[in-house]
N, C-alpha and C positions, 0 to 999 in steps of 0.2 A: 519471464517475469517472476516475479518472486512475489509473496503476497504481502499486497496490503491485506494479501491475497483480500484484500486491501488490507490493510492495517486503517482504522481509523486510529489518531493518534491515541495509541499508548494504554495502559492497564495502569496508569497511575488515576487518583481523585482528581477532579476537574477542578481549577484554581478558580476563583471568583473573579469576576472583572476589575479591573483596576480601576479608582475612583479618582476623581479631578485632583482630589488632595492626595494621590500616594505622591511618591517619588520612583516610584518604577513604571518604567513604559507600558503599556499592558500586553498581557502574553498572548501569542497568537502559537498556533500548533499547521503548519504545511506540510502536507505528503504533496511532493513536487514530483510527476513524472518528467525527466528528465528527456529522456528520449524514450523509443516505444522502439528502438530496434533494439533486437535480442537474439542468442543462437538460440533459443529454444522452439519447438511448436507448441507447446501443452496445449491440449483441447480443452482445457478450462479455463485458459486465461483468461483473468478478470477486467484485463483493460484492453483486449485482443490487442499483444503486443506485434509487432513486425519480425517476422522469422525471415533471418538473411542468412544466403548461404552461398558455394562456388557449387558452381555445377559446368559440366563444360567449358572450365575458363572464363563465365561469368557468372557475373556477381547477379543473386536473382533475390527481390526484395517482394514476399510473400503478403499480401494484406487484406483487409475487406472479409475477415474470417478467413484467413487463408485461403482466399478464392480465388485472388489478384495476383497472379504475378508478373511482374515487372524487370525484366533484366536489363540490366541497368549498363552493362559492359565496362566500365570504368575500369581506368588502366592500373596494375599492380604499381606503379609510384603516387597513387591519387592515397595512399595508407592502406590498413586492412579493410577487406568485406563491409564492418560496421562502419569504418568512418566512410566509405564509398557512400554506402546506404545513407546512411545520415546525413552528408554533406547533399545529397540527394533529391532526399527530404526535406533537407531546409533550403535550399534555393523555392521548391515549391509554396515554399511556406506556413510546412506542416507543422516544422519543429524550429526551434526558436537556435541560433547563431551561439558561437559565445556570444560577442557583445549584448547581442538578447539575455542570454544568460544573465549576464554580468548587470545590466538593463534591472533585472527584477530586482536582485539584493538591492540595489536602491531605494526601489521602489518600496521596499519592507523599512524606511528610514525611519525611526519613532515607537518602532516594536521591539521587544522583548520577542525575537522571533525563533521556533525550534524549529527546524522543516530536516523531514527522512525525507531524503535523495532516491529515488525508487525509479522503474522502469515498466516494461523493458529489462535491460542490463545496464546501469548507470556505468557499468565498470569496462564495457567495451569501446567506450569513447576517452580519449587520453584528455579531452578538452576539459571531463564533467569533474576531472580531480584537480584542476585548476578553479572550477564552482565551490567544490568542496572547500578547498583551502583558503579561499576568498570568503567563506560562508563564518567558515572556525576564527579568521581573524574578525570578522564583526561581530559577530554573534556570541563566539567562545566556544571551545571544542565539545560540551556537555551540552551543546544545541545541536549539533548535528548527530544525524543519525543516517546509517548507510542500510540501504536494504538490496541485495544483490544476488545472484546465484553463482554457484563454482564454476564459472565456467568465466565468467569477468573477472574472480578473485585470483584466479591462480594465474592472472594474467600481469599480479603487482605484487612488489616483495610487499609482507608487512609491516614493514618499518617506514614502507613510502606511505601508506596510507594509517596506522593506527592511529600518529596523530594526527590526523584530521577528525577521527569522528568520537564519538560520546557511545557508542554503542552498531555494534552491524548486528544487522536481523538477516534469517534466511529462510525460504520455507524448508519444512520438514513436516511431511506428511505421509509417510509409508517408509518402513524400513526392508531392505534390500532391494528387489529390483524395480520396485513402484507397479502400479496397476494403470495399464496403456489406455486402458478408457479415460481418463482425464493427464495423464502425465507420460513423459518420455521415460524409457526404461536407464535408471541409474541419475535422475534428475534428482529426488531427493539425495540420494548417496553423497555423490559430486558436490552438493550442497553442504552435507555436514562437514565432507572430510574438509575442504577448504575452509572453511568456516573457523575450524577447531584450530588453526593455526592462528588465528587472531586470538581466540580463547587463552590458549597456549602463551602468547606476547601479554596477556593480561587486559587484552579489552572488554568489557562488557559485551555479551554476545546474546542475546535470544532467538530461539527455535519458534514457531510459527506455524503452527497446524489446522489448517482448514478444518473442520471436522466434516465428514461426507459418509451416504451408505455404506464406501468400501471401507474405511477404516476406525467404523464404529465400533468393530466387537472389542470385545474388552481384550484376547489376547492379542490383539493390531497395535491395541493402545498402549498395552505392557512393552511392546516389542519397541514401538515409537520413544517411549519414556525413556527406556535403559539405554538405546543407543544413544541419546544426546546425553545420558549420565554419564555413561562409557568417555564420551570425547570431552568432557567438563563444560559443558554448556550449562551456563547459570539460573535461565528460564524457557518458559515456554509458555506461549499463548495462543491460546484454543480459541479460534474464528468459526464463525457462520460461514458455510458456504452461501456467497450471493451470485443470486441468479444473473448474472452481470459479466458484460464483454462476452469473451466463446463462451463462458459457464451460462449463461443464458439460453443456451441450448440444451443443456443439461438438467434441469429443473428435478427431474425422477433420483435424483444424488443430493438433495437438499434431507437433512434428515427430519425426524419426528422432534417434536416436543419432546416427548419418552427419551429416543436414541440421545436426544443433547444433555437432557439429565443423566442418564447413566453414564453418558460418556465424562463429562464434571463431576460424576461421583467414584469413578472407577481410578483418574488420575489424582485425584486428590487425596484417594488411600494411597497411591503409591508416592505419592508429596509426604505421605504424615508416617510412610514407613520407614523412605530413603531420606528424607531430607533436601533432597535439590538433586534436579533441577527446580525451581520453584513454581505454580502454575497457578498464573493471572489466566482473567477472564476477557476477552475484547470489549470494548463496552458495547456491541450489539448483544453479546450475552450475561452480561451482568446483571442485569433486571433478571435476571432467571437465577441465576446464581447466589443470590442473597445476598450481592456484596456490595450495591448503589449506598447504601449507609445513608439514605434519602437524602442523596445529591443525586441530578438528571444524566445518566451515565452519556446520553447524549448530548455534547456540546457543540454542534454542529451551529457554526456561522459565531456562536460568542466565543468561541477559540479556534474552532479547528476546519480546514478547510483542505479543498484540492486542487493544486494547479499540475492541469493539461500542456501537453510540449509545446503549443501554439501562444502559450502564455495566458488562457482561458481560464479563471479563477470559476470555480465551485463551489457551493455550498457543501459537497460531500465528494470526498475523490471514488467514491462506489457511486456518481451519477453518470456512468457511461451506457451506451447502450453497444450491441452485437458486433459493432465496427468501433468500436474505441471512440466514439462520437457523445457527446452531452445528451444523452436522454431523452430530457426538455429544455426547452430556453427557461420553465420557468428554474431551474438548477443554476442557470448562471448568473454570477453576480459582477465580472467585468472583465473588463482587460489587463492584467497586474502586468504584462511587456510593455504597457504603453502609458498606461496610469497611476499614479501613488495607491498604496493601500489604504490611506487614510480617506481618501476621498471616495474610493470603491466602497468602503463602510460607511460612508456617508450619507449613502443613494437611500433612494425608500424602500428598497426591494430588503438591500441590508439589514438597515435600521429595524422594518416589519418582521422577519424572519427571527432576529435577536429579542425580538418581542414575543414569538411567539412558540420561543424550543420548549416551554413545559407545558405544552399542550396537551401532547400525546407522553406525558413523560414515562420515559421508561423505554417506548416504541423506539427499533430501530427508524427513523423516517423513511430510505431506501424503501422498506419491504412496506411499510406504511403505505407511499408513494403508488408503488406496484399492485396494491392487493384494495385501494379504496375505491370507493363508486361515485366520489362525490365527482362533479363537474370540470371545477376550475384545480388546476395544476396545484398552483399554490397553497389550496386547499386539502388536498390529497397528502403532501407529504407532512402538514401536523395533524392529520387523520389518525385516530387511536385504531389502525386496522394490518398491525404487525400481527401475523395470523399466531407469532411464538408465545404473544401477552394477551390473545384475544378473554384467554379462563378465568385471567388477571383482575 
């Protein structure tokens, strides 16, 4: 999995709602997990992705926190390991078909819609770059966005895919061999080097670093910084570690108040000494960072949303819990495999929720959600009890 580690969309200003008299559809922001099988295990994954692998000649599909395995024995002409896995998985019903696939851009019919393509590894299924290119013919290619790990990329020349997307994201959070407590050893690495070839072609590229205990000192972050300067990588955007998917077992790697300030002031000397890469804030840390320009860095449900492989629309794609599972119900807002989106926004759940993001403004809702005492669910996530803004 690569990070939304989640990414909630984008380190750009939140666009205002589109009003009965524009003439533009109104913009929606999707992080789509595409599928949730992946070669990686990382024990911090944020959406516990499906770690599939060959083992004795079969195909063995890892799940449930890496607890479950499942060998699935599928014949070497059924395609590679991942489409075994996944063809697998969607008979079950986990993961949505193409046609499913193909089912939702429909269903997005009336939006201005940008949706990152994410995982899992979007790029170990030959089916999801068929999505892709169906996405860029509706949408236009400065709406898609590919978020992937090296290990899918170097599986497609770059010419098949650059134009498809508007931008590929990767994470990059430790330079040289990574630190095995939350990552595989040469997962970031693999990550850049591939990466930089799309760089290289002239795609828009950003880097992606969780910030964590392990690589908060400032020479972690030096070392982080230069390599993606090293390989011309154009940004980078410093994320919350959330306590969410396997990282939800990890809670003691969440950092300080302190650790995130220093860590925001340490790269941003190295912004104003080099020049670029450039470094944006995620908007869970933007209210910390001074840079909201009093707009709700949170636009959770009036832009920006998460669809699950089963086709399960979100108000936030970080509302997973330990098994890659919805949280709570009260997080869901419908079926987008089965429903138009116009009509999922139309519910009261929607409508209410769109009513009521500047509540806690500022507060990631997630950690809001997680850390309130009030009662009722729905109550909880516009709760002003993000413990990062509580001094605020």
């Amino acid at each position: 999995m690569t990070d939304r580690e989640r990414r909630l969309p984008t380190d750009r200003p939140a666009r205002p709602q589109s009003t009965p008299a524009d003439d533009r559809p109104p913009h929606i922001d999707l992080i789509w997990t595409l599928t949730l099988v992946c070669p990686w295990d990382c024990p911090m994954c944020s959406v516990d992705a499906v770690h599939v692998r060959r083992r004795q000649g079969v195909t063995e599909v890892r799940s449930e926190g890496l607890t479950v395995t499942d060998r699935i024995g599928a014949e070497p002409a059924a395609g590679s390991i991942y489409v075994q896995a996944a063809s697998w998985r969607q008979r079950q019903g986990l993961e949505l078909d193409l046609p499913g696939k193909l089912r939702v851009l429909d269903h997005l019919d009336g939006y201005d819609a940008k949706i990152d393509f994410s995982g899992g590894d979007p790029m170990v299924l030959p089916e999801n770059v068929t999505v892709m290119a169906e996405a860029a013919a509706r949408f236009g290619r400065d709406n898609v966005t590919l978020t992937a790990t090296g290990a899918g990329l170097i599986t497609w020349p770059v010419e098949r895919i650059a134009p498809l997307v508007g931008e590929l994201n990767f994470t990059f959070d430790s330079a040289g061999y990574g630190d095995p407590r939350f990552r595989p050893r040469h997962y970031a690495d693999r990550n850049l080097k591939h990466a930089s070839r799309f760089a290289d072609a002239g795609v828009k590229v950003r880097a992606e670093c969780p910030l964590t205990t392990a690589n908060c000192a400032p020479e972690i972050l030096e070392r982080i910084y230069m390599a993606i300067r090293e390989r011309g990588i154009g940004s980078l955007l410093l994320m919350r570690l959330f306590p969410v998917g396997r990282g939800g077992l990890r809670r003691d790697m969440v950092p300080s108040r302190e650790q995130y300030r220093e860590a925001i002031a340490v790269l941003r000397g190295l912004e104003a000494a080099y020049g670029h890469p450039k470094v944006r804030l995620q908007c869970a840390l933007r209210h910390l960072g001074g840079t909201s320009d009093g707009i709700n860095p949170c636009d959770l449900v009036r832009e920006s949303f998460g669809l699950l492989t089963d086709g399960t629309l979100l108000a936030s794609p970080w509302a997973v819990d330990n098994h890659g599972k919805p949280v709570d119900e009260a997080w869901i807002l419908g079926d987008l495999g089965s429903d138009p989106l116009v009509r999922i926004l139309a519910s009261e759940r929607a409508v209410e929720y769109r009513s009521r993001v500047d509540q806690n403004f500022g507060h990631c809702k997630i950690f809001s959600f997680q850390n309130s005492g009030k009662q009722h669910a729905a109550d909880r996530i516009f709760d002003t009890a993000d413990p990062l803004y509580l001094a605020d």
